[in-house]
mmCIF file of the N, C-alpha and C atoms, coordinates in Angstrom:
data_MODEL
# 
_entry.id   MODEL 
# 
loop_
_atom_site.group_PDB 
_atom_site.id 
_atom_site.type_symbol 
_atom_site.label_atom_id 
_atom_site.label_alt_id 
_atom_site.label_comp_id 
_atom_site.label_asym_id 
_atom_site.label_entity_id 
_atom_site.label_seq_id 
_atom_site.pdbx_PDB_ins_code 
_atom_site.Cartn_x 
_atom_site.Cartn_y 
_atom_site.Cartn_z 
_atom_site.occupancy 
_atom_site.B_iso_or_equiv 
_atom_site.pdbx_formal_charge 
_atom_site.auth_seq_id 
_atom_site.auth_comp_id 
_atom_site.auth_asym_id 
_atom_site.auth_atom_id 
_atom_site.pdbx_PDB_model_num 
ATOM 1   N N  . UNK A 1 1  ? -66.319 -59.656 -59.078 1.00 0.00 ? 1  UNK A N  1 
ATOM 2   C CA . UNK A 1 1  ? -67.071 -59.368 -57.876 1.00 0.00 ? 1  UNK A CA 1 
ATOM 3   C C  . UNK A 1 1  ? -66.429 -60.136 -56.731 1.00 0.00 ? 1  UNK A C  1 
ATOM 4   N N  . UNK A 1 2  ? -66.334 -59.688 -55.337 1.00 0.00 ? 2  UNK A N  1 
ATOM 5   C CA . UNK A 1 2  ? -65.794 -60.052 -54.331 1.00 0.00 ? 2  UNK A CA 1 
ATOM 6   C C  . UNK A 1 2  ? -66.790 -60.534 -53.712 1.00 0.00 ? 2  UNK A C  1 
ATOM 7   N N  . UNK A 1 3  ? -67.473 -59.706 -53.164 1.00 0.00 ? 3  UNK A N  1 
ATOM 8   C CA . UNK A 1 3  ? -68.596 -60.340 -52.305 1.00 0.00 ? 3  UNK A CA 1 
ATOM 9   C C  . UNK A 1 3  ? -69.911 -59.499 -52.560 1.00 0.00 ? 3  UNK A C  1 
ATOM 10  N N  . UNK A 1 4  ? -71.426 -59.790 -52.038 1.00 0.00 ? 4  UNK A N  1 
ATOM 11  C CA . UNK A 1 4  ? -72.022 -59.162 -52.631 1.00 0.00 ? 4  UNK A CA 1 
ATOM 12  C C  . UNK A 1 4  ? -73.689 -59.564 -50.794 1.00 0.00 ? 4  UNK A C  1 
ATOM 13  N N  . UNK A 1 5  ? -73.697 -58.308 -50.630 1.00 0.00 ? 5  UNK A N  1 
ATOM 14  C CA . UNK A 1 5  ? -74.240 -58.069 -49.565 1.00 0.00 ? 5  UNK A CA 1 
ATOM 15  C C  . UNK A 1 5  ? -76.075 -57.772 -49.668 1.00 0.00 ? 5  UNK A C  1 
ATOM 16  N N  . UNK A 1 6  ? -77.069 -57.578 -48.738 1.00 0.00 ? 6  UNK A N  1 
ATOM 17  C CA . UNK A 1 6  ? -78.186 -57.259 -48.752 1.00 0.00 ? 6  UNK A CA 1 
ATOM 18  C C  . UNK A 1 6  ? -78.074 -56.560 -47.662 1.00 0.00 ? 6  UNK A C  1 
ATOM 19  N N  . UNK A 1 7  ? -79.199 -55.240 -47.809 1.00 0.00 ? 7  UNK A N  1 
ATOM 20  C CA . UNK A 1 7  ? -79.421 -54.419 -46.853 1.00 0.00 ? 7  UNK A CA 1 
ATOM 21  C C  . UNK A 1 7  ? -80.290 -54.421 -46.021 1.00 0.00 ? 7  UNK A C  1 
ATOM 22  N N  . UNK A 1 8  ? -80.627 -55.226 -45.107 1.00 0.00 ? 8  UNK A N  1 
ATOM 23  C CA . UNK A 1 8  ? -82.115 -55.534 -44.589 1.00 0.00 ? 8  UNK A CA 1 
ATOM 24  C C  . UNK A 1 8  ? -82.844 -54.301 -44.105 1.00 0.00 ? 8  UNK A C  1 
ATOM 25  N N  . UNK A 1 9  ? -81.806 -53.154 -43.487 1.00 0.00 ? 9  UNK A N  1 
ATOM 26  C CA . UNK A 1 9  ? -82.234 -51.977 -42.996 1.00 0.00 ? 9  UNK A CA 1 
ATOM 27  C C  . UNK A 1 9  ? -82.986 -50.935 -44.174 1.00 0.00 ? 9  UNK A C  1 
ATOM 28  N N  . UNK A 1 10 ? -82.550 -51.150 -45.307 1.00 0.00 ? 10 UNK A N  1 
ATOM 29  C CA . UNK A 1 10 ? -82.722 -50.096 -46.250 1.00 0.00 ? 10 UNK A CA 1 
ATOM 30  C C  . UNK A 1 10 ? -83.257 -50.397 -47.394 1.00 0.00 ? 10 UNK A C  1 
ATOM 31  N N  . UNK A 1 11 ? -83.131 -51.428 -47.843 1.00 0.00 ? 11 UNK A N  1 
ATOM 32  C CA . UNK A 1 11 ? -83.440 -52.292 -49.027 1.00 0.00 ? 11 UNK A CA 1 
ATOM 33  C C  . UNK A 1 11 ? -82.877 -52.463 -50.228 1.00 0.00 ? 11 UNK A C  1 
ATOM 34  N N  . UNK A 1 12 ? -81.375 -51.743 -49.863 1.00 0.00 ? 12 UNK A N  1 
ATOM 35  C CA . UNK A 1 12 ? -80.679 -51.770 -51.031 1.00 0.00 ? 12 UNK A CA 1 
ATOM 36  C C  . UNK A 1 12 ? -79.146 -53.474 -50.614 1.00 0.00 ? 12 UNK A C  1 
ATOM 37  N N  . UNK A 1 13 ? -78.709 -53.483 -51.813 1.00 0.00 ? 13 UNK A N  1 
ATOM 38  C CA . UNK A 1 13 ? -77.752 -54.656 -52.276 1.00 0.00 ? 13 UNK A CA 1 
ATOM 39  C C  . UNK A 1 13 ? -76.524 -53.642 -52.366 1.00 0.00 ? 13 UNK A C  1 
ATOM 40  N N  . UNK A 1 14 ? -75.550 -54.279 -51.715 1.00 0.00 ? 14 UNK A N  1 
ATOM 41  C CA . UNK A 1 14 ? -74.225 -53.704 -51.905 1.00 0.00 ? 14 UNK A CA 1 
ATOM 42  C C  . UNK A 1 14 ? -73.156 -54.935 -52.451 1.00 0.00 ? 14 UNK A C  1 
ATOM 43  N N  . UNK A 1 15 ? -72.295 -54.726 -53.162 1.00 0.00 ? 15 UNK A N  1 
ATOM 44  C CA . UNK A 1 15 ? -71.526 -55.496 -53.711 1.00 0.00 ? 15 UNK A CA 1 
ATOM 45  C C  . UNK A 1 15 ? -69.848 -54.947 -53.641 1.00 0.00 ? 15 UNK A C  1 
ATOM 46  N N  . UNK A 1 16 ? -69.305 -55.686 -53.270 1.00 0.00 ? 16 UNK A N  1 
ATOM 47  C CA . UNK A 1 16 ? -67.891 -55.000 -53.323 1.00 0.00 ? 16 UNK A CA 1 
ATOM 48  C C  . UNK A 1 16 ? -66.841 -55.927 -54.393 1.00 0.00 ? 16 UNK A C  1 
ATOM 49  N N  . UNK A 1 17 ? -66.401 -55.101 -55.191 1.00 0.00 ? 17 UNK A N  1 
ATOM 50  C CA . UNK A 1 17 ? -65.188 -55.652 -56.610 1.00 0.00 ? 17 UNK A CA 1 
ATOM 51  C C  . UNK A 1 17 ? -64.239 -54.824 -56.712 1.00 0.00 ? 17 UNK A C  1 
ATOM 52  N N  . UNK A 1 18 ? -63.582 -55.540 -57.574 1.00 0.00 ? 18 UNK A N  1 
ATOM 53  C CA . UNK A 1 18 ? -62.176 -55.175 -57.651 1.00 0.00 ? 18 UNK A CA 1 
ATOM 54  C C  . UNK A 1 18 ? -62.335 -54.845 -58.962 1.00 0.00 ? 18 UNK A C  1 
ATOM 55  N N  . UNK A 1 19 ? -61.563 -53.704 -59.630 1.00 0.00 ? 19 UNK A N  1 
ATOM 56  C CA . UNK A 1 19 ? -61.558 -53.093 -60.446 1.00 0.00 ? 19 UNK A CA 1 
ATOM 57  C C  . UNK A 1 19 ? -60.116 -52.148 -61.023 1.00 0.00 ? 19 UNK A C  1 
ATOM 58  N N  . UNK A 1 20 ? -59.921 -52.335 -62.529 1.00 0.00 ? 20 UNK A N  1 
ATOM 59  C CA . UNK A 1 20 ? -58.498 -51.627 -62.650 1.00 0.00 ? 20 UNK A CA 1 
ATOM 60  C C  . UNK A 1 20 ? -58.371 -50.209 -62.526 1.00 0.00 ? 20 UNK A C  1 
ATOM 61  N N  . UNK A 1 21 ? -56.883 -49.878 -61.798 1.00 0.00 ? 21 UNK A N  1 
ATOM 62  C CA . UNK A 1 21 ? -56.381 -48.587 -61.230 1.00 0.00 ? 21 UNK A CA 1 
ATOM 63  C C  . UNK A 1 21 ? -56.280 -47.708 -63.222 1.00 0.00 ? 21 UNK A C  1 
ATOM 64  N N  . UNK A 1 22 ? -57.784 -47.564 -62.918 1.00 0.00 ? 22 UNK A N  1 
ATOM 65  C CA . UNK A 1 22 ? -57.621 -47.227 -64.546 1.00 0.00 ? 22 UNK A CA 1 
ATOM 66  C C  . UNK A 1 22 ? -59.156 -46.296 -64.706 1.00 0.00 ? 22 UNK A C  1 
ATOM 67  N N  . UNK A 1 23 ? -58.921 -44.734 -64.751 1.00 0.00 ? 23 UNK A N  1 
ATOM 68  C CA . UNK A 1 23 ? -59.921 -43.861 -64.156 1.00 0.00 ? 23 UNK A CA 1 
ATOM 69  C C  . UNK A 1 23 ? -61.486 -43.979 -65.495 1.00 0.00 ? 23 UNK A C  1 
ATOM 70  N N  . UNK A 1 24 ? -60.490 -44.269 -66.973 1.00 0.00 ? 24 UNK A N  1 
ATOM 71  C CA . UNK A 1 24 ? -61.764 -44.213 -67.769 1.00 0.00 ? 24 UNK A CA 1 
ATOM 72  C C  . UNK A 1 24 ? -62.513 -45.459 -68.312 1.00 0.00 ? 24 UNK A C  1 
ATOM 73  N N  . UNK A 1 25 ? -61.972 -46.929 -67.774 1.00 0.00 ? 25 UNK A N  1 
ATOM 74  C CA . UNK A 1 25 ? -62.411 -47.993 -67.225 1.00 0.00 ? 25 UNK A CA 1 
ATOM 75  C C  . UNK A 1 25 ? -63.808 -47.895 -66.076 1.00 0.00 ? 25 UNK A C  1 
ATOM 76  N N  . UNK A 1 26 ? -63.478 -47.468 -65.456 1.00 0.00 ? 26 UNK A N  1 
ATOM 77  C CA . UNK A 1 26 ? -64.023 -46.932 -63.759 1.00 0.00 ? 26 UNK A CA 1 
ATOM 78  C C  . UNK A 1 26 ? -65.541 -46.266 -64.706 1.00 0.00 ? 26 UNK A C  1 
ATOM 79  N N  . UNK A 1 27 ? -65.162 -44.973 -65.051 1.00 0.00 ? 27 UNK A N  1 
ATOM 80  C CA . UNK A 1 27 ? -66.132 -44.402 -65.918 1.00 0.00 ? 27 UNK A CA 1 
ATOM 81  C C  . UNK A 1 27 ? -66.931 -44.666 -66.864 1.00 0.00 ? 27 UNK A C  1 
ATOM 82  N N  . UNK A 1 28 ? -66.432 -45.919 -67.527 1.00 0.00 ? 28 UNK A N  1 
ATOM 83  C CA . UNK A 1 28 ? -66.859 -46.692 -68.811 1.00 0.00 ? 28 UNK A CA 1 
ATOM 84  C C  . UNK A 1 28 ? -67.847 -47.359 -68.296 1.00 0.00 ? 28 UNK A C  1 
ATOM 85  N N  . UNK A 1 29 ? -67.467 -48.179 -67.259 1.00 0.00 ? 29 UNK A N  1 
ATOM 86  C CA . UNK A 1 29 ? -68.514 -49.386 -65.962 1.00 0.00 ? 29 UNK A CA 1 
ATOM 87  C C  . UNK A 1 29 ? -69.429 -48.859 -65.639 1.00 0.00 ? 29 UNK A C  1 
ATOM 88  N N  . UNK A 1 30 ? -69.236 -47.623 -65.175 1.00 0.00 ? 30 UNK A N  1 
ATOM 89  C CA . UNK A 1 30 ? -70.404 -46.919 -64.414 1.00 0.00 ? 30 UNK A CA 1 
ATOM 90  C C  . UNK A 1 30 ? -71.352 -46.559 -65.142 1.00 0.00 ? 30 UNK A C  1 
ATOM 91  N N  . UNK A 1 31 ? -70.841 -45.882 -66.672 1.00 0.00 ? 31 UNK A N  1 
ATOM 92  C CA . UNK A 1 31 ? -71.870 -45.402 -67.576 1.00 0.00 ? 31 UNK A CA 1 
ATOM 93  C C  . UNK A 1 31 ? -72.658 -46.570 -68.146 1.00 0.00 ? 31 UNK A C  1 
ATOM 94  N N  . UNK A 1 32 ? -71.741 -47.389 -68.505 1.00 0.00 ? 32 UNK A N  1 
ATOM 95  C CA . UNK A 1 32 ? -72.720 -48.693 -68.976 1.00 0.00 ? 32 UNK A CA 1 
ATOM 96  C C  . UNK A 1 32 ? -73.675 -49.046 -68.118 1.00 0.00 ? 32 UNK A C  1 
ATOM 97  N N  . UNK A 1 33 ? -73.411 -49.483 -67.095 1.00 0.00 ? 33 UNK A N  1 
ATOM 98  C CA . UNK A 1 33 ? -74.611 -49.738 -65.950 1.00 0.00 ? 33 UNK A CA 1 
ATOM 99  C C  . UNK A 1 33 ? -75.625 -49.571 -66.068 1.00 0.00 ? 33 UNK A C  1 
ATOM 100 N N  . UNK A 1 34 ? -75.603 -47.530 -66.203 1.00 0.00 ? 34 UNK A N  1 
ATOM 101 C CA . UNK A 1 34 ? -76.880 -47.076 -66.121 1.00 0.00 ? 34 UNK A CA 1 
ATOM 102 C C  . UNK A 1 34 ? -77.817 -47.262 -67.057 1.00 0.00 ? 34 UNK A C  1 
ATOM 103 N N  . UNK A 1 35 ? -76.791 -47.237 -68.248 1.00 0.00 ? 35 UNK A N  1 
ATOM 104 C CA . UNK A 1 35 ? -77.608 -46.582 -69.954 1.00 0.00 ? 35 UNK A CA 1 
ATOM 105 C C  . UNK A 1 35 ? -78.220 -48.206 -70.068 1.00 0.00 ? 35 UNK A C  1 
ATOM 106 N N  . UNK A 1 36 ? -77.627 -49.280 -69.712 1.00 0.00 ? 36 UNK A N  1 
ATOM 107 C CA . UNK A 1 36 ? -78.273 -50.062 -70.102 1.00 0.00 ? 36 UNK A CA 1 
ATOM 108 C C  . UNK A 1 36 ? -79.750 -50.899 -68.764 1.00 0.00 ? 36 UNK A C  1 
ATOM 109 N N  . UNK A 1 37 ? -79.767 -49.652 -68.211 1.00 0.00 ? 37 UNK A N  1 
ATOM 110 C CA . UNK A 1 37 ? -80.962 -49.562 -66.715 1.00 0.00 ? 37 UNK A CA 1 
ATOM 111 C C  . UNK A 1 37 ? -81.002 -51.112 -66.046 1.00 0.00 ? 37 UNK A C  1 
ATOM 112 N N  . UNK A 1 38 ? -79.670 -51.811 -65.666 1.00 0.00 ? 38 UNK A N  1 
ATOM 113 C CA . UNK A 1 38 ? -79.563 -52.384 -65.114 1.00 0.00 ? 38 UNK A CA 1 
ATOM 114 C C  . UNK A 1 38 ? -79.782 -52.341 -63.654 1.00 0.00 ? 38 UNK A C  1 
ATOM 115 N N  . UNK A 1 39 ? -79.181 -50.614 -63.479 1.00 0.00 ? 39 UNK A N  1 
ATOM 116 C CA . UNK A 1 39 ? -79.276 -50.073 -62.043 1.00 0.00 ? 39 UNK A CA 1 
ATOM 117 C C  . UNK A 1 39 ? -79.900 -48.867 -62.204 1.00 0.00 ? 39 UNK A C  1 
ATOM 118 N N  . UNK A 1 40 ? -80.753 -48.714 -61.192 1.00 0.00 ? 40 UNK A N  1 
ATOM 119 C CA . UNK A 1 40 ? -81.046 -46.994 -61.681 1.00 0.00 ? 40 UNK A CA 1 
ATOM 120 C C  . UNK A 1 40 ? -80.487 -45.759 -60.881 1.00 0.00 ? 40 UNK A C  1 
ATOM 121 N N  . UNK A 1 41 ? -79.654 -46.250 -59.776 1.00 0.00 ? 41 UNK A N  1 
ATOM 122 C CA . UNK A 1 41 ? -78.407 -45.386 -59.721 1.00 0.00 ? 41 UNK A CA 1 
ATOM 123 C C  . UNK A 1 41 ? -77.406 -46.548 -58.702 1.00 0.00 ? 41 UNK A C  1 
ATOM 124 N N  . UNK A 1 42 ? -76.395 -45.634 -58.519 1.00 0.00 ? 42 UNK A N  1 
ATOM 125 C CA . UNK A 1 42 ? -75.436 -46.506 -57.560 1.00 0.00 ? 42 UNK A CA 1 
ATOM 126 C C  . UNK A 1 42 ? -74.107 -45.329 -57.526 1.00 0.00 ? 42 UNK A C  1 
ATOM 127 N N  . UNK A 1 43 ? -73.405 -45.903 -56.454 1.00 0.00 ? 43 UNK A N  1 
ATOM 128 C CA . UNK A 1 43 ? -72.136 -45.025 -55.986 1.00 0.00 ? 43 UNK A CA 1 
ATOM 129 C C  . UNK A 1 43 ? -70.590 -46.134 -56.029 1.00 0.00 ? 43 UNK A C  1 
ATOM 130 N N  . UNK A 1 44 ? -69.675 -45.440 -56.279 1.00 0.00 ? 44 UNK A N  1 
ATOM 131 C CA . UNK A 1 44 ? -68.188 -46.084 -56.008 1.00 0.00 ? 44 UNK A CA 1 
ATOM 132 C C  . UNK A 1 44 ? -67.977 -45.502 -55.320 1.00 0.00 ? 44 UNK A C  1 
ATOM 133 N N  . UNK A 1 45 ? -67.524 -46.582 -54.266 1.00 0.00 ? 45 UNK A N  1 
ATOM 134 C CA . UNK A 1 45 ? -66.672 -45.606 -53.006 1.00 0.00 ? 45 UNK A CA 1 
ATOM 135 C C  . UNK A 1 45 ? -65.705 -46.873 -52.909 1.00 0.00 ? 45 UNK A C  1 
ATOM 136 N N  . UNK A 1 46 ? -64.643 -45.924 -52.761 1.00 0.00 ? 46 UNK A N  1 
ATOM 137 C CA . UNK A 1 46 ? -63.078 -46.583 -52.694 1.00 0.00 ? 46 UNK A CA 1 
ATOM 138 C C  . UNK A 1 46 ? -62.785 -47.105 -51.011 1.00 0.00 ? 46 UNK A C  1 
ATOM 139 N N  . UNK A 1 47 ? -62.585 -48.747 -51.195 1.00 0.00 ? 47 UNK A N  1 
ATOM 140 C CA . UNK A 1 47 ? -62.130 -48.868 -49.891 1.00 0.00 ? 47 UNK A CA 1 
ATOM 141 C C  . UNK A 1 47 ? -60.920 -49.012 -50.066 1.00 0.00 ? 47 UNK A C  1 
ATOM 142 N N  . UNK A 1 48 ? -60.351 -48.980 -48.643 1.00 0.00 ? 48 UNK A N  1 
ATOM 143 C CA . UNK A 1 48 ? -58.780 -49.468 -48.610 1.00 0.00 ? 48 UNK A CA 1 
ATOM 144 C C  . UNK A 1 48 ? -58.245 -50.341 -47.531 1.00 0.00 ? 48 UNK A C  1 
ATOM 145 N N  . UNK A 1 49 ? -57.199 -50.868 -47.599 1.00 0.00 ? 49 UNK A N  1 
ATOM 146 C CA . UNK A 1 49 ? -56.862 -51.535 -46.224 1.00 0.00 ? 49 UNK A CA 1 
ATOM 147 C C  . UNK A 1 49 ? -56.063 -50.538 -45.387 1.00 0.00 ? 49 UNK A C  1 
ATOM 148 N N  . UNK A 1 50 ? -55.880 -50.926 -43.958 1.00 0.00 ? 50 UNK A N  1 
ATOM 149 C CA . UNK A 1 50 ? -54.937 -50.079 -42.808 1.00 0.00 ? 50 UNK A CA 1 
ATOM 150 C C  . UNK A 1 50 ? -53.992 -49.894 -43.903 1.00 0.00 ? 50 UNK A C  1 
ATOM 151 N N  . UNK A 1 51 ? -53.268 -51.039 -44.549 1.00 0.00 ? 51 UNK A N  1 
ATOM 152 C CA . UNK A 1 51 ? -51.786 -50.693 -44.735 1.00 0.00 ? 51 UNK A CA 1 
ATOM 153 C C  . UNK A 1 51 ? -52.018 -50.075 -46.053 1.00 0.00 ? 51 UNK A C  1 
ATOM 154 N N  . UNK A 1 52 ? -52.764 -49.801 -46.646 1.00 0.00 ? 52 UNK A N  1 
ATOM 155 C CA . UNK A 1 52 ? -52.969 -48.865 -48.106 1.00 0.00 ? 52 UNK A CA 1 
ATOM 156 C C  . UNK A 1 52 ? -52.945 -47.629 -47.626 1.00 0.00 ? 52 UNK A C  1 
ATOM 157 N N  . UNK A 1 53 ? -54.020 -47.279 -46.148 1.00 0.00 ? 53 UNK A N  1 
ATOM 158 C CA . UNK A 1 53 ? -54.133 -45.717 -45.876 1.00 0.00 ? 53 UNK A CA 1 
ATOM 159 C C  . UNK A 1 53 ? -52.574 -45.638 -45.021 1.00 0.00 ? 53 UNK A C  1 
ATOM 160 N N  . UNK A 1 54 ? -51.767 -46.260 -44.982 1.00 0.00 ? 54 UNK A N  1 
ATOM 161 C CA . UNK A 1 54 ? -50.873 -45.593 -44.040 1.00 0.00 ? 54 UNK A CA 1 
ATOM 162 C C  . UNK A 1 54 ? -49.842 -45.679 -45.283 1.00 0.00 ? 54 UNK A C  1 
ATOM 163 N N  . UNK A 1 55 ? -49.924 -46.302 -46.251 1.00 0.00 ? 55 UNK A N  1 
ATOM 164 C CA . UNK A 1 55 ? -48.497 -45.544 -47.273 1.00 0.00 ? 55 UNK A CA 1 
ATOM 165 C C  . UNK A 1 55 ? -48.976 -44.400 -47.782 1.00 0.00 ? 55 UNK A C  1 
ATOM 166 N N  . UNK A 1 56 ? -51.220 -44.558 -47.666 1.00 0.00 ? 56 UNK A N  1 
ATOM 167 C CA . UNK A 1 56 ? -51.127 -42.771 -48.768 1.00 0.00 ? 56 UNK A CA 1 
ATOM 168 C C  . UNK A 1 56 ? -51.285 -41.740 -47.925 1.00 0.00 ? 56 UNK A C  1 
ATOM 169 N N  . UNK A 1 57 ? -50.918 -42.079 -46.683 1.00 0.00 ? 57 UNK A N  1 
ATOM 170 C CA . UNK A 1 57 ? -51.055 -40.757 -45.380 1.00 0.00 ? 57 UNK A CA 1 
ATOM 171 C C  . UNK A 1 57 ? -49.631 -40.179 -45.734 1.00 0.00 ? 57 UNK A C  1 
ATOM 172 N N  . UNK A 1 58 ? -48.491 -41.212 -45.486 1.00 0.00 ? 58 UNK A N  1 
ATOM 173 C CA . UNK A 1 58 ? -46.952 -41.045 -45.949 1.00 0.00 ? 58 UNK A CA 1 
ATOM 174 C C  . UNK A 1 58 ? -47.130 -39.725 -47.094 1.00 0.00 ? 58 UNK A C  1 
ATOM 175 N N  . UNK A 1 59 ? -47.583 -40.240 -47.979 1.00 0.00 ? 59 UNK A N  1 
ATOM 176 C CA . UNK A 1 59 ? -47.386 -39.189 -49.353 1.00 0.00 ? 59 UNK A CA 1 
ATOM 177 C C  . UNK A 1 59 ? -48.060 -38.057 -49.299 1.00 0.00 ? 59 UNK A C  1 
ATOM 178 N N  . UNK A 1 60 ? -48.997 -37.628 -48.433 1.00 0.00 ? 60 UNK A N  1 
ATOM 179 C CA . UNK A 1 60 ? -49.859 -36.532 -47.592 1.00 0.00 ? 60 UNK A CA 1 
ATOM 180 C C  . UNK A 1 60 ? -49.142 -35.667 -46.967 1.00 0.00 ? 60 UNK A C  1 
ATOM 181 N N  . UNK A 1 61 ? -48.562 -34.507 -47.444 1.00 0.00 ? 61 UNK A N  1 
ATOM 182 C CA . UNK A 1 61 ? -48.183 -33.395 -46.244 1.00 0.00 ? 61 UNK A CA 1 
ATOM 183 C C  . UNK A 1 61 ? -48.680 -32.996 -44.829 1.00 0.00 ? 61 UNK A C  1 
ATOM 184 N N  . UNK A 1 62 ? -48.170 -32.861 -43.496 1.00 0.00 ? 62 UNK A N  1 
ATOM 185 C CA . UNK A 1 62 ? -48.365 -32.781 -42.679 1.00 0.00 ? 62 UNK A CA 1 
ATOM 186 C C  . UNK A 1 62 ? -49.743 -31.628 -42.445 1.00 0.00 ? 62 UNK A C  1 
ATOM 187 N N  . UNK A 1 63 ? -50.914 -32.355 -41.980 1.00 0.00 ? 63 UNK A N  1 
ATOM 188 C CA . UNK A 1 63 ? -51.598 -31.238 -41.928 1.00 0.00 ? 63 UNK A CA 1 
ATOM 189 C C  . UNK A 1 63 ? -52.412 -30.511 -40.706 1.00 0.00 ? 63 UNK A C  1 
ATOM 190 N N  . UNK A 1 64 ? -52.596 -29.522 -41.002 1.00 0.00 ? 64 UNK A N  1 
ATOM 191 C CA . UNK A 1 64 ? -52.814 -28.934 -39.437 1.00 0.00 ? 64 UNK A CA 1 
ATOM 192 C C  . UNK A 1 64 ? -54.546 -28.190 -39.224 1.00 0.00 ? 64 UNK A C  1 
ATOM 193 N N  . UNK A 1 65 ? -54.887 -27.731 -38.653 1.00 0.00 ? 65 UNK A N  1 
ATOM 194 C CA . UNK A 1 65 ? -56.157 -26.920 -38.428 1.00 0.00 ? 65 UNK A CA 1 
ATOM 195 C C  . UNK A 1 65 ? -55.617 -25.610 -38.569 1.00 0.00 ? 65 UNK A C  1 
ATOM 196 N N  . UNK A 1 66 ? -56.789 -24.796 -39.133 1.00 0.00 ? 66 UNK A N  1 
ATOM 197 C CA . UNK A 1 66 ? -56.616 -23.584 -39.420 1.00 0.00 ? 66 UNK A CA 1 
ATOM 198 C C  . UNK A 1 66 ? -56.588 -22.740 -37.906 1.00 0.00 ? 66 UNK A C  1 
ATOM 199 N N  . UNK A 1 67 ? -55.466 -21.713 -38.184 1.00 0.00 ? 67 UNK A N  1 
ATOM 200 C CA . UNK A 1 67 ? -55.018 -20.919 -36.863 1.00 0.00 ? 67 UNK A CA 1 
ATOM 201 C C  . UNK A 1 67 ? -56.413 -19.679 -37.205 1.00 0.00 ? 67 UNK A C  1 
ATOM 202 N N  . UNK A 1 68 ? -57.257 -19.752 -36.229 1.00 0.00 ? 68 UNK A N  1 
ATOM 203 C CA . UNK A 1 68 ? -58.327 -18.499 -35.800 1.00 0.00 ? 68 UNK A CA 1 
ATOM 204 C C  . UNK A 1 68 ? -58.108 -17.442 -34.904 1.00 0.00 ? 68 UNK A C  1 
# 
């Protein structure tokens, strides 16, 4: 765990960790969580830094808006 937040607006706890680039790890965590009703739901959402989104923009084909 990295850091671990309170929501005063909403009433929920957010926590942010680090976790391995490893998809059925990821899946394993999440399922455990629940089954063992530690949480009774929750979300992963992937952050990144500037310099993470600008090497995976690089590997992103140029993209455009659809011509109408």
């Amino acid at each position: 765990m990295i850091s671990y937040f309170w929501g005063l607006a909403d009433g929920n706890n957010y926590i942010t960790v680090r976790l391995p680039d490893d998809p059925h790890m990821i899946q394993a965590l999440y399922l455990s969580r629940l089954s063992q009703g530690v949480l009774k739901d929750y979300t992963f959402i992937e952050l990144m830094t500037s310099a993470d989104m600008v090497d995976a923009l690089k590997r992103v084909p140029e993209v455009t808006a659809p011509v109408e």
